[in-house]
N, C-alpha and C positions, 0 to 999 in steps of 0.2 A: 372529479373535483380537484381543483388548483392546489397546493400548500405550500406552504413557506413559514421557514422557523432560521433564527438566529440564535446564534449559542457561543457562549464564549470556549466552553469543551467538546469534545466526541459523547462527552455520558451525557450533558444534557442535550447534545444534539440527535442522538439517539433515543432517550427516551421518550421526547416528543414525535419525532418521525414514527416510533411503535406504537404511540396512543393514537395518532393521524389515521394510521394505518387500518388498526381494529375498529375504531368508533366509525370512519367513513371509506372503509376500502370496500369494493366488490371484488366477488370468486370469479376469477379467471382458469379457465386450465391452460394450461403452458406446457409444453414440451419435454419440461424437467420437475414436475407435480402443481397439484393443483396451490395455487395463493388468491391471496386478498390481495388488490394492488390501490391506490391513488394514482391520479396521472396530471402530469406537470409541475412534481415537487420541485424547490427550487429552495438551499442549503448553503447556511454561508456562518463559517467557523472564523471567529472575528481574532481568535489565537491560533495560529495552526501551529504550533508549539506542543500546545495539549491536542496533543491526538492519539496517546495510550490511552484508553478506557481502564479503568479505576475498578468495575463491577466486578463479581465472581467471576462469571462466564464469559464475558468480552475481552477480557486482559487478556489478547493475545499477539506479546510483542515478539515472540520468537518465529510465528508463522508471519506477523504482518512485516518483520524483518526479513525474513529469508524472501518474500515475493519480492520487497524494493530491490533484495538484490540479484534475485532471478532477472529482473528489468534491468539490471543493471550489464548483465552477463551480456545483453546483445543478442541470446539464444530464447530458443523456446522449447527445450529438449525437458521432460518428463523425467527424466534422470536427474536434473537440481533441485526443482521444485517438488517433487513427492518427497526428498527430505522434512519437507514442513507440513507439504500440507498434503496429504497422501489420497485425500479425495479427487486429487489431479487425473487418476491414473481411469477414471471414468470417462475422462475428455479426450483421450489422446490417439491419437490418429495410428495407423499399424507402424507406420516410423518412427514411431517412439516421443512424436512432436504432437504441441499443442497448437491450434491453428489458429486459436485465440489468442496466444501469448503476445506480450505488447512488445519484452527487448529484441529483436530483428524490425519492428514497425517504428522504434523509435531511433535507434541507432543506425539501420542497415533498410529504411522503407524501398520496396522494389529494386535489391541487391544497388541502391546508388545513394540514399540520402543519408544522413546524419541527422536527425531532425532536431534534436538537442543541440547539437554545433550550430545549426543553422540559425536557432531563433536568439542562442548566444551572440555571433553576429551580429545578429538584425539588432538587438536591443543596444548590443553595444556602439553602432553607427549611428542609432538614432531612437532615443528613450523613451521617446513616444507613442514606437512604431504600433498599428495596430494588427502587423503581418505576424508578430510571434506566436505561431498555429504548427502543434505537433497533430497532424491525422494517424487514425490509431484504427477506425474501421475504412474498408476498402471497399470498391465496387465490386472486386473479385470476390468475398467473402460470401455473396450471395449466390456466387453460379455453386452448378453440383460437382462431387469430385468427377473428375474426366473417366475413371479407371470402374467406376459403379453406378453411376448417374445417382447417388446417394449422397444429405447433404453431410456437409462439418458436424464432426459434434461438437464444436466449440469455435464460436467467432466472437470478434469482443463486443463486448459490452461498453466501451468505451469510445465514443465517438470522435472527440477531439479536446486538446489542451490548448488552452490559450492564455499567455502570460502578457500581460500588460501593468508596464512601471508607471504609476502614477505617484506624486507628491515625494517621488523616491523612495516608493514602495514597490518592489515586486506583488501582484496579484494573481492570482491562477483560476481561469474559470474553463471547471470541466463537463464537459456535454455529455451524457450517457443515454442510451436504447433504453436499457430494462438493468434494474439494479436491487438487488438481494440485499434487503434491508437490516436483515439479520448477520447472515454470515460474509456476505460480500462488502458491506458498507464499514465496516471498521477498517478491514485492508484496502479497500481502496482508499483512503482517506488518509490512511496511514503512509502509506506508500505516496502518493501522488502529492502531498503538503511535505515530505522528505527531498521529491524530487526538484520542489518548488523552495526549499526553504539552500537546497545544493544549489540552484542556478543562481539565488540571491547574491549567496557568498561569492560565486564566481562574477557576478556584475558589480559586486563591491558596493551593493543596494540594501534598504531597508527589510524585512518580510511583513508585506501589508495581507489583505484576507482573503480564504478560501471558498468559492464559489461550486458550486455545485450544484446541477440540473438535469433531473433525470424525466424520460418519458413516461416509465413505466415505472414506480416505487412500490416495490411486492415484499411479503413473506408467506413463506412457503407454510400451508395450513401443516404442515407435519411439523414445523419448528414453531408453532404456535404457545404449547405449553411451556415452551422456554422462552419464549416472549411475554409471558405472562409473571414468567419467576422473575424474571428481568424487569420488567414495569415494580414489582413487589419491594425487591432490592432496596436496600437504602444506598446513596451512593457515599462515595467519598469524599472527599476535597478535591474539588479541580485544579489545582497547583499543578504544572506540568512538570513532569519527573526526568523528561529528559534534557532538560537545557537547550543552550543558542550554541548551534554549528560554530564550529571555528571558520577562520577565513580556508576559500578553496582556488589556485591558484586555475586547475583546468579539470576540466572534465575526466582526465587519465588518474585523477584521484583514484577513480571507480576500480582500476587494474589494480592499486595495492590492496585494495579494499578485498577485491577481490580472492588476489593471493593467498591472503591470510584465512578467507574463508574457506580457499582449496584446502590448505594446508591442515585445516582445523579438518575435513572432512576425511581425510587420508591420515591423520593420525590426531585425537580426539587431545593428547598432552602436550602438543604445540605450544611452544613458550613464546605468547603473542607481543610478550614486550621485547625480544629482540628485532619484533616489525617497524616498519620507519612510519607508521602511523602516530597522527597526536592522540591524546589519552580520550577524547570524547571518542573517535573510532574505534580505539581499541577495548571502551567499556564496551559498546557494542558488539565487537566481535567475544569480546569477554562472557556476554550470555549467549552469546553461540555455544560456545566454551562449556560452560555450565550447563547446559541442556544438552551436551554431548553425555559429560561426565555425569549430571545423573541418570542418564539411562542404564547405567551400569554398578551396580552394588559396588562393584569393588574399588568405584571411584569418589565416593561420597564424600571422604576427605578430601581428595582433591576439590570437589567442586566446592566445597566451603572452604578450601583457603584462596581460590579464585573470587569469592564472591567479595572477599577481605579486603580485593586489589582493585576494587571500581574506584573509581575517583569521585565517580558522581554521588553523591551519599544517598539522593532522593531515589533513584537508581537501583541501587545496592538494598535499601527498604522493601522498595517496591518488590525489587524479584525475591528478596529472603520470605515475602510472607506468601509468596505463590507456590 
């Protein structure tokens, strides 16, 4: 069964895809436990602004942060990413690499492409173009590894991004396999309207809506009961908390971005305002910040006089009541 839902948030775009799901998904077993799936959802976020989920259990902007900037890194190393989201450490190949991971397939596709510089280009020679296509799975993804004739434990889920400016809108429609409706669909969403609302700024364009189309739209019968607590939920106010991007001159934004996030993981007291980041960035790395420091008692004042220094006030709300 086909479905399609339009939403102006992530919460009520989610909690229609969960009600889709249980009222008309079939059991599938799958490789990674048994789910309910629909097939041919088809998802379109007419703010992709609001893409923090608001609910108890979905507000997760420190993991769905640290993936945009795992993609950001260029790499695929199990070593960045299990900082956030440590369920990684089930994917990764004995080289310490995820074979799924998308920054090498978007920056570096078959050690030669840039695929992000590229469709930067293209749009910029010609705003119409309809070549601005970042490929994310491979043909190679399917052969076995050569060393065990055994397959990947992890290839993306993510088939291709396609950006197209229309009326002087950036648009992003993305094509996915099989997509985890519960745990996968708030960070992809999160992540992938981040990286579309960045190339905006760089074409000095509007940000128009978020497309989304998956073949396989599943939850996992083990994450059902919290799919249920989650349908139950009252939600919040859809007002987006994180604001409009400031202007971005290139792509090598992502290396200061990045620095500061080295910096914050090699010493948790990093004084992020001597970084040459504008203040939306550096709220950002700011609840890096805070999530470093309250992992640890004896930082607690620290991280509440960090939380003092966002700029963004909705921001600043948001993460004091989490």
């Amino acid at each position: 069964m086909t479905f399609f839902v339009e939403a102006d948030g992530i919460d009520d775009l989610l909690k229609e895809v969960h009600a889709a799901i249980i009222k008309d998904g079939s059991k599938i077993k799958a490789s990674k436990g048994d789910t309910i799936e629909i097939l041919g959802a088809s998802l379109v976020l007419t703010d992709p602004i609001k893409r923090v989920s608001r609910t108890e259990s979905r507000s997760k902007i420190i993991s769905c942060l640290g993936e945009f900037l795992w993609y950001l890194t260029g790499d695929n190393k199990l070593s960045f990413i299990e900082r956030y989201i440590s369920v990684y450490k089930e994917f990764a190949e004995d080289d310490g690499t995820i074979r799924g991971g998308y920054g090498p397939r978007i920056f570096n596709m078959h050690n030669v492409h840039n695929q992000l510089e590229n469709i930067i280009t293209q749009l910029s020679h010609k705003k119409t173009s309809r070549r601005a296509l970042v490929q994310l799975f491979d043909a190679s993804d399917l052969a076995l590894k050569s060393n065990d004739s055994k397959e990947y434990k992890d290839i993306p889920c993510t088939i291709s991004l396609q950006f197209l400016i229309r009326d002087d809108k950036l648009n992003l429609f993305v094509n996915m396999r099989s997509n985890d409706a519960f745990k996968g669909l708030t960070h992809d969403i999160f992540a992938f309207t981040m990286i579309q609302e960045f190339i905006s700024k760089i074409l000095n364009c509007g940000l128009g809506q978020y497309y989304h189309y998956v073949s396989s739209m599943h939850l996992y019968e083990c994450d059902l009961p919290k799919v249920y607590a989650l349908q139950r939920e009252g939600f919040m106010n859809t007002a987006s908390i994180m604001g409009e991007m400031p202007a971005i001159n290139s792509l090598d934004l992502r290396f200061q971005i990045l620095k500061v996030e080295e910096s914050l993981r090699s010493d948790k007291l990093f004084n992020i305002d001597n970084s040459e980041l504008n203040d939306y960035w550096k709220d950002l790395m700011r609840l890096i910040k805070i999530n470093y420091l309250f992992r640890g008692d004896d930082s607690l004042q620290e991280a509440h006089n960090e939380m003092k220094k966002l700029k963004n006030d909705s921001l600043r709300i948001f993460f004091e009541g989490k």
